[in-house]
FIKOL-956293 format. One record per residue (C-alpha): residue number from 1; residue in three letters; x, y, z. Coordinates in Angstrom, 2 decimals. Example, Ala and Ser with C-alpha at 12.3 -4.5 7.8 and 13.67 -1.06 7.14 Angstrom:
! FIKOL-956293
@pos->1&code->ALA&X->12.30&Y->-4.50&Z->7.80
@pos->2&code->SER&X->13.67&Y->-1.06&Z->7.14
***
This chain:
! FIKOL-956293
@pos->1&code->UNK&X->-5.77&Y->12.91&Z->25.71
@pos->2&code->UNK&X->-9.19&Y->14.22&Z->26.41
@pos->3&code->UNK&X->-10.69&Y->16.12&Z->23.36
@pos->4&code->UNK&X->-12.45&Y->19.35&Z->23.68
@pos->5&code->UNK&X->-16.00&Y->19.81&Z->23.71
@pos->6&code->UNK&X->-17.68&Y->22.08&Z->21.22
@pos->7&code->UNK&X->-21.22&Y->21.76&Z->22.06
@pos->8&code->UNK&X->-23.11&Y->25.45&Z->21.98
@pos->9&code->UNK&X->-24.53&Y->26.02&Z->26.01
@pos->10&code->UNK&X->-28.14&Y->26.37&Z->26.34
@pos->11&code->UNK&X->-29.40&Y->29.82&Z->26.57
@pos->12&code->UNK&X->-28.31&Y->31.78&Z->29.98
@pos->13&code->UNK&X->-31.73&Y->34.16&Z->29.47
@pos->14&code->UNK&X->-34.24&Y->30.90&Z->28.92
@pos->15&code->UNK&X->-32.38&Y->28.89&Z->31.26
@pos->16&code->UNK&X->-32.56&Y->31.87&Z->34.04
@pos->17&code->UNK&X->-36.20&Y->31.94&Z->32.97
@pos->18&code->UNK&X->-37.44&Y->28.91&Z->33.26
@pos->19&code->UNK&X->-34.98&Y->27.92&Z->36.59
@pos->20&code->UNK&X->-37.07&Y->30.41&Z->38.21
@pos->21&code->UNK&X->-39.93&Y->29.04&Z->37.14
@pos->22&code->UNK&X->-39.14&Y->25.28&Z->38.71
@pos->23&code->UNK&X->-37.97&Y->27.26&Z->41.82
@pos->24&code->UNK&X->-41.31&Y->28.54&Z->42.44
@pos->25&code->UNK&X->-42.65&Y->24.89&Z->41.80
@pos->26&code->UNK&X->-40.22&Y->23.90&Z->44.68
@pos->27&code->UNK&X->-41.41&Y->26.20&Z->47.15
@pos->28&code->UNK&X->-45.16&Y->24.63&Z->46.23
@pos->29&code->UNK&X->-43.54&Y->21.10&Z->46.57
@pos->30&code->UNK&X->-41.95&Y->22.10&Z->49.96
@pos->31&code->UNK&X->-45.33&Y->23.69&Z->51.23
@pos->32&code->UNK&X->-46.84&Y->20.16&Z->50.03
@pos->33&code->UNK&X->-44.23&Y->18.67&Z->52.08
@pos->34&code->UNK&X->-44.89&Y->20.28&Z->55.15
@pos->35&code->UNK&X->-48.75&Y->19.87&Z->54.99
@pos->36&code->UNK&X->-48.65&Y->16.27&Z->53.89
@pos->37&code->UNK&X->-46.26&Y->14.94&Z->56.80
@pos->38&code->UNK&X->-44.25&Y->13.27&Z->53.78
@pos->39&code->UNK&X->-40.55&Y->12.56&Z->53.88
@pos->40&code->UNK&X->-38.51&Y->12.93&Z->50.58
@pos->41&code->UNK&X->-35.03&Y->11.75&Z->49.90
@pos->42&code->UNK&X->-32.89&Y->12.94&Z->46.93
@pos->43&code->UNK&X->-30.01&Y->11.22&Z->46.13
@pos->44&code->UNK&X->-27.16&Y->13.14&Z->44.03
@pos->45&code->UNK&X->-24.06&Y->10.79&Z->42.64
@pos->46&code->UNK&X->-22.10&Y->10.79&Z->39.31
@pos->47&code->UNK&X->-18.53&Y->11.76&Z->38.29
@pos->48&code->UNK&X->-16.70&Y->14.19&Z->40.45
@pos->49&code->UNK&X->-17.07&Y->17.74&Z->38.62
@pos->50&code->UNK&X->-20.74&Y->16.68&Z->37.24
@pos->51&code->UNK&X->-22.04&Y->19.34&Z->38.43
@pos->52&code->UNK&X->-24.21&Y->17.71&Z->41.44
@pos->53&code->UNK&X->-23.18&Y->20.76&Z->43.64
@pos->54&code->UNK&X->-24.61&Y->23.11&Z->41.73
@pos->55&code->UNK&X->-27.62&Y->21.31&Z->40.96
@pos->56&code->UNK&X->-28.18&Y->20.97&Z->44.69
@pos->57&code->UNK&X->-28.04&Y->24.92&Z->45.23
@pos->58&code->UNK&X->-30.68&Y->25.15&Z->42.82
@pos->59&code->UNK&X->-32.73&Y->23.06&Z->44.01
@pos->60&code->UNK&X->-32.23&Y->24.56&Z->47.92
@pos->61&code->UNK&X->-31.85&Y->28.25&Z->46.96
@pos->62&code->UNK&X->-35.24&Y->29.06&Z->47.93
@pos->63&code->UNK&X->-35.78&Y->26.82&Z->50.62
@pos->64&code->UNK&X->-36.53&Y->26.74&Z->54.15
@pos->65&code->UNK&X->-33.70&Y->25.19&Z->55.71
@pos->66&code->UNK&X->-35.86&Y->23.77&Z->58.56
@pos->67&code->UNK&X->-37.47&Y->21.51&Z->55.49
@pos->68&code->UNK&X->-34.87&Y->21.11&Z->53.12
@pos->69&code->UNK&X->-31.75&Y->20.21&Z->54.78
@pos->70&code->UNK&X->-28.19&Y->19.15&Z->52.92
@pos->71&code->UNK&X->-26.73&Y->16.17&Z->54.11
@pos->72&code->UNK&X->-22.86&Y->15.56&Z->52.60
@pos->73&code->UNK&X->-21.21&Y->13.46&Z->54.94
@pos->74&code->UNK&X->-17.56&Y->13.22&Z->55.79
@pos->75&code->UNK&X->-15.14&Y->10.45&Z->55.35
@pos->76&code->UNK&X->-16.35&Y->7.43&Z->58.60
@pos->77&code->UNK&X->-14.27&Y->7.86&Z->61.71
@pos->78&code->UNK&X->-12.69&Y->4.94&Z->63.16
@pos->79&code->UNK&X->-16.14&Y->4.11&Z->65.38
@pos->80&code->UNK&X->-18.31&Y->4.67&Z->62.28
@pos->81&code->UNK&X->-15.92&Y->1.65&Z->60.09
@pos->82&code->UNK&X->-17.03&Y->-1.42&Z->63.02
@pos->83&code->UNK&X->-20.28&Y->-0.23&Z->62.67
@pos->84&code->UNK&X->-23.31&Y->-1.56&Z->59.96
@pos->85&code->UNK&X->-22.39&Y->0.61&Z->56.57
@pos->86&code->UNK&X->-25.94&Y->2.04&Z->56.24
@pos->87&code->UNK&X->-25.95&Y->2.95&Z->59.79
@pos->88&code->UNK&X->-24.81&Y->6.54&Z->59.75
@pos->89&code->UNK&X->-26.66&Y->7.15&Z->57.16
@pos->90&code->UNK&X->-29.95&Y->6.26&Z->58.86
@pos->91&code->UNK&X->-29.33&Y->9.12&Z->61.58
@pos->92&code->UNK&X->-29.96&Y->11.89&Z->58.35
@pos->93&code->UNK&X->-33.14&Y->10.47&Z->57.31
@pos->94&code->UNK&X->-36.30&Y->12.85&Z->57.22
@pos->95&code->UNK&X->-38.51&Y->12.59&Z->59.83
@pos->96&code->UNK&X->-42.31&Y->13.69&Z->58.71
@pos->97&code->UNK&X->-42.37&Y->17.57&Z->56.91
@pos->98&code->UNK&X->-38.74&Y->17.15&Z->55.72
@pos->99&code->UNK&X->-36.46&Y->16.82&Z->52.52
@pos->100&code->UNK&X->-32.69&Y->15.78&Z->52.65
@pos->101&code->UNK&X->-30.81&Y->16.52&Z->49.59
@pos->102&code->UNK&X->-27.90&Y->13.58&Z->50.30
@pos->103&code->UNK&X->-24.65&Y->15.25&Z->48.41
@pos->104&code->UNK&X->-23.31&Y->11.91&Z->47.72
@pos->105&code->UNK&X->-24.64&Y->8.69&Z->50.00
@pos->106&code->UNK&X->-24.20&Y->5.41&Z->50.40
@pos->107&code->UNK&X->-23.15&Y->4.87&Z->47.33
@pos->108&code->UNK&X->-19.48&Y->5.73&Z->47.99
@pos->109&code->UNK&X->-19.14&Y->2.14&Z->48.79
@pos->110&code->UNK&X->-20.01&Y->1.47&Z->45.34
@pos->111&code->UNK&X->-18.12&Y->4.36&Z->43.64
@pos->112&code->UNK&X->-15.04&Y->5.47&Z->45.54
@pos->113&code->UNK&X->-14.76&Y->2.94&Z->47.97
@pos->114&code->UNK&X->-14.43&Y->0.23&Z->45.63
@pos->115&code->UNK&X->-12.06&Y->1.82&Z->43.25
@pos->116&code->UNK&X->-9.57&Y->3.54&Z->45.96
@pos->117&code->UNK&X->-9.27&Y->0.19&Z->47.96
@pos->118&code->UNK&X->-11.16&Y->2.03&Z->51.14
@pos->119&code->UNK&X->-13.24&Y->-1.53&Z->51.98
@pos->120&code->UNK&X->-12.71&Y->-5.20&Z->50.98
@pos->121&code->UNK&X->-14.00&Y->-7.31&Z->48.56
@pos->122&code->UNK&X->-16.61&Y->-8.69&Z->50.69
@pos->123&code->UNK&X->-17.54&Y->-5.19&Z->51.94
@pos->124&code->UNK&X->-18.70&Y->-4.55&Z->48.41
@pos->125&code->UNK&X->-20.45&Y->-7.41&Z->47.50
@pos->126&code->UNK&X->-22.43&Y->-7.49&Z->51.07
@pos->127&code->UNK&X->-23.07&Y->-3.63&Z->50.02
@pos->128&code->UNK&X->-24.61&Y->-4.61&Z->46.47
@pos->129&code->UNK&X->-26.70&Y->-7.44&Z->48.26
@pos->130&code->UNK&X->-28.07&Y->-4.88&Z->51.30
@pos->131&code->UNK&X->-28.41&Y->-1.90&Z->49.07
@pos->132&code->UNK&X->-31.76&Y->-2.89&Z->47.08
@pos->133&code->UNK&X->-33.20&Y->-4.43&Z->50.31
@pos->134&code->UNK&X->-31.85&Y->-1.01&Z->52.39
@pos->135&code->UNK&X->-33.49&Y->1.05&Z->49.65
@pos->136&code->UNK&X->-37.11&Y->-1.48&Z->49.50
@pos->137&code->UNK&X->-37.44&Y->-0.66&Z->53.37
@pos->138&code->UNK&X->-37.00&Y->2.98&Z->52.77
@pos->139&code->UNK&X->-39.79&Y->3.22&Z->50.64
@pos->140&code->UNK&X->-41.89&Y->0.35&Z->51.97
@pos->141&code->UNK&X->-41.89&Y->3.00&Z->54.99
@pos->142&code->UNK&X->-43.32&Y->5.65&Z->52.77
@pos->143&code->UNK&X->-39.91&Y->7.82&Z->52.21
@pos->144&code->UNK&X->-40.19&Y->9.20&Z->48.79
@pos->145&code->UNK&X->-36.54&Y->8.21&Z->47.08
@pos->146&code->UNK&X->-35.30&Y->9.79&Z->44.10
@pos->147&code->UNK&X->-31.82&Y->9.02&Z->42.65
@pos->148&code->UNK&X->-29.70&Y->10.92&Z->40.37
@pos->149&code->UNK&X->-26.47&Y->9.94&Z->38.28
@pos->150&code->UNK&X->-25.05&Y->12.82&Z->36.55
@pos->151&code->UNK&X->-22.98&Y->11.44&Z->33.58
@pos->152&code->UNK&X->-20.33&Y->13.65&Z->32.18
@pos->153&code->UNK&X->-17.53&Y->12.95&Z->29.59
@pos->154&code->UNK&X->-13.77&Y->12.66&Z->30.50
@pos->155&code->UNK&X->-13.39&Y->16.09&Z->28.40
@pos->156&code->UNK&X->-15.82&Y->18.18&Z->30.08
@pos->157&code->UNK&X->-14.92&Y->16.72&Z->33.80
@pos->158&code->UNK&X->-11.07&Y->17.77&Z->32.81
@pos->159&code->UNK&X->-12.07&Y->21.27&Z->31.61
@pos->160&code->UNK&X->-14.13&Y->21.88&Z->34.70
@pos->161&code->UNK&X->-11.24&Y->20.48&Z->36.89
@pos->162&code->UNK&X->-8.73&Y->22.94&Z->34.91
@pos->163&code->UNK&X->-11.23&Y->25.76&Z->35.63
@pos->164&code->UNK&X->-11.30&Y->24.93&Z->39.30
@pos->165&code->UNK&X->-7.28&Y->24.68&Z->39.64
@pos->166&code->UNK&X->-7.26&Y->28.40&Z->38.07
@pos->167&code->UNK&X->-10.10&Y->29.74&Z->40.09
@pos->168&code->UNK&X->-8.72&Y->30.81&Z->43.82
@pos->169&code->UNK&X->-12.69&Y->30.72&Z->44.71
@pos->170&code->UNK&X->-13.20&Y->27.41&Z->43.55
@pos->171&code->UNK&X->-9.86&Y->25.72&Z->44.34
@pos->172&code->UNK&X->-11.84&Y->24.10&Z->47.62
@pos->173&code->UNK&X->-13.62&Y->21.44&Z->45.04
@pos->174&code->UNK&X->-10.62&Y->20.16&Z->43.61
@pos->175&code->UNK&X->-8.82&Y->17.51&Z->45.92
@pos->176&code->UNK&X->-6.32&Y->14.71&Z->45.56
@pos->177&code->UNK&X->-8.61&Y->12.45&Z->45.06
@pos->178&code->UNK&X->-10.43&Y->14.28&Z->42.73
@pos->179&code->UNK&X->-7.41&Y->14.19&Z->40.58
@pos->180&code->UNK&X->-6.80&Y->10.50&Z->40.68
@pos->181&code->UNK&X->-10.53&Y->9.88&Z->39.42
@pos->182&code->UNK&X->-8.30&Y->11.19&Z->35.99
@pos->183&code->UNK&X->-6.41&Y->8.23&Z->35.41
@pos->184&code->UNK&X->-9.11&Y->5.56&Z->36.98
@pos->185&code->UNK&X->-11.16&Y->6.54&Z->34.66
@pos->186&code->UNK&X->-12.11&Y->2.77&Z->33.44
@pos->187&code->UNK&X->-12.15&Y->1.94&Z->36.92
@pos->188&code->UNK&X->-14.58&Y->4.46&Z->37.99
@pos->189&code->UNK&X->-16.50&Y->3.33&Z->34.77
@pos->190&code->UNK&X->-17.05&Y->-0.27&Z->35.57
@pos->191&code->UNK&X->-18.05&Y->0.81&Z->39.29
@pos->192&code->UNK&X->-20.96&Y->2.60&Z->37.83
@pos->193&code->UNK&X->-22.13&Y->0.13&Z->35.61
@pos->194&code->UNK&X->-21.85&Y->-2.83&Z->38.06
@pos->195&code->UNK&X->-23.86&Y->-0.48&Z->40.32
@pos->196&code->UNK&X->-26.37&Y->0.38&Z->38.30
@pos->197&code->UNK&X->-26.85&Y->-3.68&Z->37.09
@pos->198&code->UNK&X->-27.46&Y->-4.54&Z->40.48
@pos->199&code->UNK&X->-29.38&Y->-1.37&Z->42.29
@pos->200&code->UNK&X->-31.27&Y->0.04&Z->39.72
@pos->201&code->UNK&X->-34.41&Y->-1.63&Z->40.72
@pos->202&code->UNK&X->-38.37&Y->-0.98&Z->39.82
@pos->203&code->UNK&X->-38.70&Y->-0.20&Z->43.87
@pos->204&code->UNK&X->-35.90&Y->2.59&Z->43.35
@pos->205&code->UNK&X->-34.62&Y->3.03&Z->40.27
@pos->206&code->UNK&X->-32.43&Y->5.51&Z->39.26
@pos->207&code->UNK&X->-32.37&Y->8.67&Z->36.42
@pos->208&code->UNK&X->-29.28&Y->9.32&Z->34.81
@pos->209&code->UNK&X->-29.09&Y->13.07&Z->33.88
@pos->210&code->UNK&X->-26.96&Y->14.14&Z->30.96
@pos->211&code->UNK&X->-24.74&Y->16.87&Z->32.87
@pos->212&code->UNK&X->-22.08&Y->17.85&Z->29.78
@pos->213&code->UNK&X->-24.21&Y->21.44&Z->29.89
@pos->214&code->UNK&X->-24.66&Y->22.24&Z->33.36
@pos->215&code->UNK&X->-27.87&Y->24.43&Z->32.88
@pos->216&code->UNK&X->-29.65&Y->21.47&Z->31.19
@pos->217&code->UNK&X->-28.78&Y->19.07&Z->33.50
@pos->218&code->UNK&X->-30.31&Y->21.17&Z->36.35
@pos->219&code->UNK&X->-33.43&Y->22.17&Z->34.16
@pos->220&code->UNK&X->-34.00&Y->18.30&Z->33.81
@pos->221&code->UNK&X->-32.90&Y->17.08&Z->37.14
@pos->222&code->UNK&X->-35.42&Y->19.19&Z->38.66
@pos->223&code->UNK&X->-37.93&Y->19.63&Z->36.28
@pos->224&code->UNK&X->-37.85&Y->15.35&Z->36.88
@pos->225&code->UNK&X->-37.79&Y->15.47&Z->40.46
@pos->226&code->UNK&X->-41.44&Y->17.42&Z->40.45
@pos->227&code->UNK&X->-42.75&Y->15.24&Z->37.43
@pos->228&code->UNK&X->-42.47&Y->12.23&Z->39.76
@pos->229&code->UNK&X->-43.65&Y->13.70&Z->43.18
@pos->230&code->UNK&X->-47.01&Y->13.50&Z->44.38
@pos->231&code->UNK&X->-47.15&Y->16.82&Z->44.92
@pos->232&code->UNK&X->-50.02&Y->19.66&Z->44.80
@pos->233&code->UNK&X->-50.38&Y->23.20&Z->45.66
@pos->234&code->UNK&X->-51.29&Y->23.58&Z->49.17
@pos->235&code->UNK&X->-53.43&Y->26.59&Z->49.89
@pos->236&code->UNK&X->-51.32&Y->29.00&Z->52.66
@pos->237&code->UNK&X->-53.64&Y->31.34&Z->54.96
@pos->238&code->UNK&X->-53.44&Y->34.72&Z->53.75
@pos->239&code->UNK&X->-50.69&Y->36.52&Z->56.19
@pos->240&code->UNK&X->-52.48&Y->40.16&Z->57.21
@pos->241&code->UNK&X->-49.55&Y->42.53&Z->58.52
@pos->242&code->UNK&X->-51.01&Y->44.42&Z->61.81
@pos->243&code->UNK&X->-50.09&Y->47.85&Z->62.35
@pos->244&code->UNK&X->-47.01&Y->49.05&Z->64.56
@pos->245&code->UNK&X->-48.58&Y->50.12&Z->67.74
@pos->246&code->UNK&X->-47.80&Y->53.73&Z->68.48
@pos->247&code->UNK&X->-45.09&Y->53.99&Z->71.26
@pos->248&code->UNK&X->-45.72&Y->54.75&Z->74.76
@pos->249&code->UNK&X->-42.76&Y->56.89&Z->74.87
@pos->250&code->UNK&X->-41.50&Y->55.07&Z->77.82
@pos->251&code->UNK&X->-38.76&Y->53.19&Z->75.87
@pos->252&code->UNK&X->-35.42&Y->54.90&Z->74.89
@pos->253&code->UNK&X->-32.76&Y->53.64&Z->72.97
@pos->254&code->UNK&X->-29.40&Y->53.50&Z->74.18
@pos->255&code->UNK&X->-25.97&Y->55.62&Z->72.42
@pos->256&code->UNK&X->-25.18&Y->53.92&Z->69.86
@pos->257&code->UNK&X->-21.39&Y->54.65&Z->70.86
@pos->258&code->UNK&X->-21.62&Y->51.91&Z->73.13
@pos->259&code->UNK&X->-22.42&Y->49.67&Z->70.64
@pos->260&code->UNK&X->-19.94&Y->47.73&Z->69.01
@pos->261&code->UNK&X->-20.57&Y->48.41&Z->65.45
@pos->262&code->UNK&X->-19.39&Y->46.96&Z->62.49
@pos->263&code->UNK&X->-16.86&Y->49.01&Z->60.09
@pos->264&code->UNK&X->-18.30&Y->50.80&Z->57.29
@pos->265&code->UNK&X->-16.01&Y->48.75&Z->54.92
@pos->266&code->UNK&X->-18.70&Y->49.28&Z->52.20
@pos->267&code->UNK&X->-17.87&Y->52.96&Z->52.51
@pos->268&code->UNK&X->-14.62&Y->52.88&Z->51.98
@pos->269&code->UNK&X->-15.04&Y->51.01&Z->49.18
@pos->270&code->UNK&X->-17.35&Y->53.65&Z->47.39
@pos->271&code->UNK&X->-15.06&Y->56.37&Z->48.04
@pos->272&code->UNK&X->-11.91&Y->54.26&Z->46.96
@pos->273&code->UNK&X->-14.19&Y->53.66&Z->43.43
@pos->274&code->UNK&X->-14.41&Y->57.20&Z->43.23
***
């Protein structure tokens, strides 16, 4: 039985604060980005419930989705099994400007894949060969890559997955499988640390990030991720907004009855509050 956890939550004013703060560091980074031509890979993995979804929101919220794009693949179709693991993987890379936030990776061979039974023995062990040469190639190419474990206890992930079963808007995140990560909880456990033995290397090593408080672990995660990016404030050309040109009076608009408009549901809802 997993025991409760007691720890106090970090501050919802400071951690508003200073989220906003590393937010507006992002948007620098991104503008960085974009001027530099460099190509940035984030990798988020850890226990299901860590808390890597929400980290990822953060860390996109005030992005351009033309730089920052979220890559969370589905389970490989039938083509996508004959063909070289890393493969699809290597179509969502960033080409020069971009970031890709991967919302779990190639590491499901070494995670899920390993402890459900979804590829053989000597899938795995050619995976934890390929990985750490996959990963050297990556960044002998110049792609910036950052990886993430979020670590969580078996208490906290079972509270979050209770609050998920009793929450009809969050009900989506909680799967089967999900629920089977409950009692392979040893299993899951030795995947990680026979992953991290054998592709946590001085090329790309990885950060574990303490996620039992969710607003720490997104403070850190981040505040990490810009600690450890060459970035520096790019200097934008100051944006001048011209005047509206008077009309020539030869435009009119057409009746807006013709128009199909959308309800005024927000309306109906003010009067119905009244």
């Amino acid at each position: 039985m997993a025991k409760k956890t007691t720890a106090k939550r970090y501050p919802k004013e400071l951690y508003e604060n200073e989220l906003l703060r590393l937010q507006g560091e992002l948007v620098q980074m991104q503008e960085w980005v974009k001027a530099s031509g460099a190509r940035v890979v984030v990798v988020f993995e850890g226990r299901d419930a860590a808390g890597k979804g929400g980290t990822i929101k953060r860390v996109s919220e005030h992005l351009n989705p033309r730089v920052c794009r979220i890559v969370a693949l589905p389970a490989p179709t039938g083509r996508e099994r004959t063909q070289w693991y890393f493969q699809r993987y290597v179509d969502h890379l960033p080409a020069a400007g971009e970031i890709v936030l991967l919302d779990r990776s190639w590491y499901n061979r070494a995670g899920v894949e390993r402890v459900m039974g979804f590829c053989t023995p000597q899938e795995y062990q050619r995976f934890l060969r390929q990985c750490p040469i996959f990963e050297e190639l990556l960044v002998d190419d110049g792609i910036l890559l950052r990886k993430y474990w979020f670590s969580v206890s078996d208490a906290e992930q079972e509270k979050r997955f209770r609050e998920r079963q009793e929450n009809p808007l969050k009900q989506w995140k909680l799967s089967p499988m999900d629920l089977e990560s409950i009692t392979r909880w040893d299993d899951y456990s030795r995947a990680k640390d026979d992953m991290l033995v054998h592709t946590d290397t001085e090329v790309a090593p990885w950060t574990v990030v303490e996620a039992e408080d969710k607003r720490k672990a997104r403070l850190n995660m981040i505040a990490h991720l810009l600690d450890t990016l060459p970035w520096e404030p790019v200097k934008r050309p100051k944006l001048v907004l011209p005047k509206r040109p008077k009309g020539r009076g030869t435009y009119v608009r057409p009746p807006r009855e013709i128009e199909r408009e959308a309800p005024d549901h927000a309306a109906k809802v003010l009067h119905n509050a009244g």
